[in-house]
C-alpha positions in Angstrom: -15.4 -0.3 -14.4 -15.4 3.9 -14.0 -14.4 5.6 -16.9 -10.5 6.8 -16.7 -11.3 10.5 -16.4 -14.4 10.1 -14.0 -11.8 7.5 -12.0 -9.1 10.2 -11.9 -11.4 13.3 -10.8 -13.0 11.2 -7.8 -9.1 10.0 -6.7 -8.4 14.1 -7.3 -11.3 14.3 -4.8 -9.6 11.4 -2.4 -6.2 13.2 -2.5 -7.2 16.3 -2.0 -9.3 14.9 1.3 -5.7 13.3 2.6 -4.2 16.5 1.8 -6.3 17.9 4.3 -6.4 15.4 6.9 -2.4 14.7 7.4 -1.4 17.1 10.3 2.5 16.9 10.8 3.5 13.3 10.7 2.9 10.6 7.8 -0.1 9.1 6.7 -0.5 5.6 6.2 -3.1 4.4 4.2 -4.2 1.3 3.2 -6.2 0.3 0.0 -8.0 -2.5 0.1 -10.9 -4.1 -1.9 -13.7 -7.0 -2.8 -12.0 -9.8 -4.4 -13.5 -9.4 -8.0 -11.9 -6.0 -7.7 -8.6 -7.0 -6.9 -7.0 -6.7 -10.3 -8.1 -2.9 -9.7 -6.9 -2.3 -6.2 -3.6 -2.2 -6.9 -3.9 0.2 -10.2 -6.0 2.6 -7.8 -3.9 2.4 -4.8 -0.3 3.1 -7.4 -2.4 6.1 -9.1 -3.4 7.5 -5.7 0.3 7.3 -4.6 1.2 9.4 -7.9 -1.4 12.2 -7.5 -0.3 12.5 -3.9 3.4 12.7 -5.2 2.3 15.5 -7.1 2.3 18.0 -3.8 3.8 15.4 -1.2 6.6 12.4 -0.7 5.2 9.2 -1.3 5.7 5.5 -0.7 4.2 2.8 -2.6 4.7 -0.4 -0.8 3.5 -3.4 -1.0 1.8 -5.3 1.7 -0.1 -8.2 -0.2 2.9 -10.9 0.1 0.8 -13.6 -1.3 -0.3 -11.7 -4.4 1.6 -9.1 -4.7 1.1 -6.7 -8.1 2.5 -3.3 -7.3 5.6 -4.3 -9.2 3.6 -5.3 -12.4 1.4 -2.8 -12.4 4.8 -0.4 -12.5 6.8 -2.1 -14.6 8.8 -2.7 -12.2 11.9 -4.7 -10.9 13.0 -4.2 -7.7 17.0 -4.7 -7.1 18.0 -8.2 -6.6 18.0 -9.3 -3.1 15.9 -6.2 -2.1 12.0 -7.1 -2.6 10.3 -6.0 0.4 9.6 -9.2 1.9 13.2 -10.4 1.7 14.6 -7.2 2.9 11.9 -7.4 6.0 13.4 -11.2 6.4 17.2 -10.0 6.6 16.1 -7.6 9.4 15.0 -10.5 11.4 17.8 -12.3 11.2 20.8 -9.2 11.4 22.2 -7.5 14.2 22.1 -4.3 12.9 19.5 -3.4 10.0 20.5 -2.1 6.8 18.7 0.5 5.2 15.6 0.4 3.3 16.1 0.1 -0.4 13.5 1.6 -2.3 13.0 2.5 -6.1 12.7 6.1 -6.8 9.6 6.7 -9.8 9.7 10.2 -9.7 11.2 12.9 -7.5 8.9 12.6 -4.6 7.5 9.4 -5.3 9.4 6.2 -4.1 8.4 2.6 -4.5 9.2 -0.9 -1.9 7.5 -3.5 -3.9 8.1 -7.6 -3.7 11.0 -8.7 -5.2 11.5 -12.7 -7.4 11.5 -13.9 -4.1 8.5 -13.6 -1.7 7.8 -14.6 1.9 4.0 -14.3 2.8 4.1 -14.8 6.4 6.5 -11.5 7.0 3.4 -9.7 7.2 2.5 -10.8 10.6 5.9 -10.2 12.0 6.7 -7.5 14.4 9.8 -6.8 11.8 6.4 -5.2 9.3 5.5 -2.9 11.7 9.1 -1.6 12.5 9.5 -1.6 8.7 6.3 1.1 8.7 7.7 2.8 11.5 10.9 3.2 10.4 9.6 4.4 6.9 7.0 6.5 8.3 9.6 9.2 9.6 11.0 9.8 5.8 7.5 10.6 3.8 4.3 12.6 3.7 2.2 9.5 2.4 2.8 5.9 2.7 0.3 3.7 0.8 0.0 0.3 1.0 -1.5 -1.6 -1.3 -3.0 -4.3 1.0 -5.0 -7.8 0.9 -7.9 -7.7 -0.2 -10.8 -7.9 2.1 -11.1 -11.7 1.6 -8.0 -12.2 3.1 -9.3 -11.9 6.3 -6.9 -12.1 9.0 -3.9 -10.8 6.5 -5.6 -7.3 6.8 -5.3 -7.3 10.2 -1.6 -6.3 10.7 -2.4 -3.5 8.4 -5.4 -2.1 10.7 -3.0 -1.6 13.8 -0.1 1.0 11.3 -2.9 2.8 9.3 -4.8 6.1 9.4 -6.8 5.4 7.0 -8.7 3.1 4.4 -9.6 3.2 0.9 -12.0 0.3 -0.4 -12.1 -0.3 -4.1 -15.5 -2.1 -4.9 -16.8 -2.5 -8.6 -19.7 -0.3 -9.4 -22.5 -3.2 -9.5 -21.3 -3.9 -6.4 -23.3 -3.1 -3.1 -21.0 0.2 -1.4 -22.7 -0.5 1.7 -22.0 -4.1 2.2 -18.6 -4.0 1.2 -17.6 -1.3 4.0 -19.9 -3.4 6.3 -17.4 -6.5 5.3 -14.2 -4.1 5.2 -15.0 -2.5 8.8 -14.9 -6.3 10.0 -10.9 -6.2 9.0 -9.8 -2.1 9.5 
């Protein structure tokens, strides 16, 4: 694993690249990673959304229903009845939608993260994509922290709502094979 400091000057460098790509409208981005990495992902991809927060506003959210860890990594307990995937289940079924709950963490940095109870399979519903629509037009900077890359088909709702991609691989890892196997999914 990258030492803390050399970690947090190259996510400097990966902020300060979004900075300079988002035009006028939100940025979605994804961060996905190898499976041995996964326990990473979700530290990276909450530590990312914080450094953005520091000159934008942010949304953590969680989009890995069947292991979802952006709560624990946080410290975090999201407001009964309003983890993501149950909120995103209540919107199916209502008439008219409630608002989106979400935690604030800081001033410009808000959190959606899974709740005690989950439902995996929301992901795939069209209510997800409304739910990134919807949240795109209130932030700078959404980042989801995604599947990882053996997942497979669970990354594939994500490709279709995001601008971009970050892949956390371990450094013995091969860089170039895991893009190859990422570029498969986003």
């Amino acid at each position: 694993d990258l030492e803390p400091n050399h970690a947090t000057n190259e996510l400097r460098q990966i902020r300060d690249q979004l900075l300079q790509m988002r035009r006028n409208h939100c940025f979605v981005l994804a961060v996905t990673s190898e499976e041995n990495a996964s326990t990473k992902k979700s530290s990276i991809a909450v530590r990312l959304a914080a450094l953005l927060a520091e000159a934008s506003r942010v949304l953590i959210m969680e989009a890995n229903f069947d292991w979802p860890s952006v709560h624990r990594v946080l410290s975090l307990e999201m407001p009964r009845s309003a983890g993501f995937s149950q909120q995103i289940n209540a919107r199916i079924r209502a008439t008219a939608p409630a608002p989106w709950t979400v935690v604030q963490c800081a001033p410009s940095l808000h959190v959606l993260a899974e709740g005690v109870l989950r439902s995996p399979g929301v992901l795939f519903s069209q209510e997800f994509a409304h739910a990134v629509s919807d949240l795109r037009l209130c932030y700078d900077f959404i980042v989801a922290d995604g599947p990882t890359m053996g997942a497979g088909a669970d990354c594939k709702p994500l490709n279709s709502m995001t601008d971009g991609v970050v892949v956390v691989v371990r450094p013995e890892n091969d860089l170039a094979k895991a893009l190859d196997v990422a570029g498969n999914w986003f």
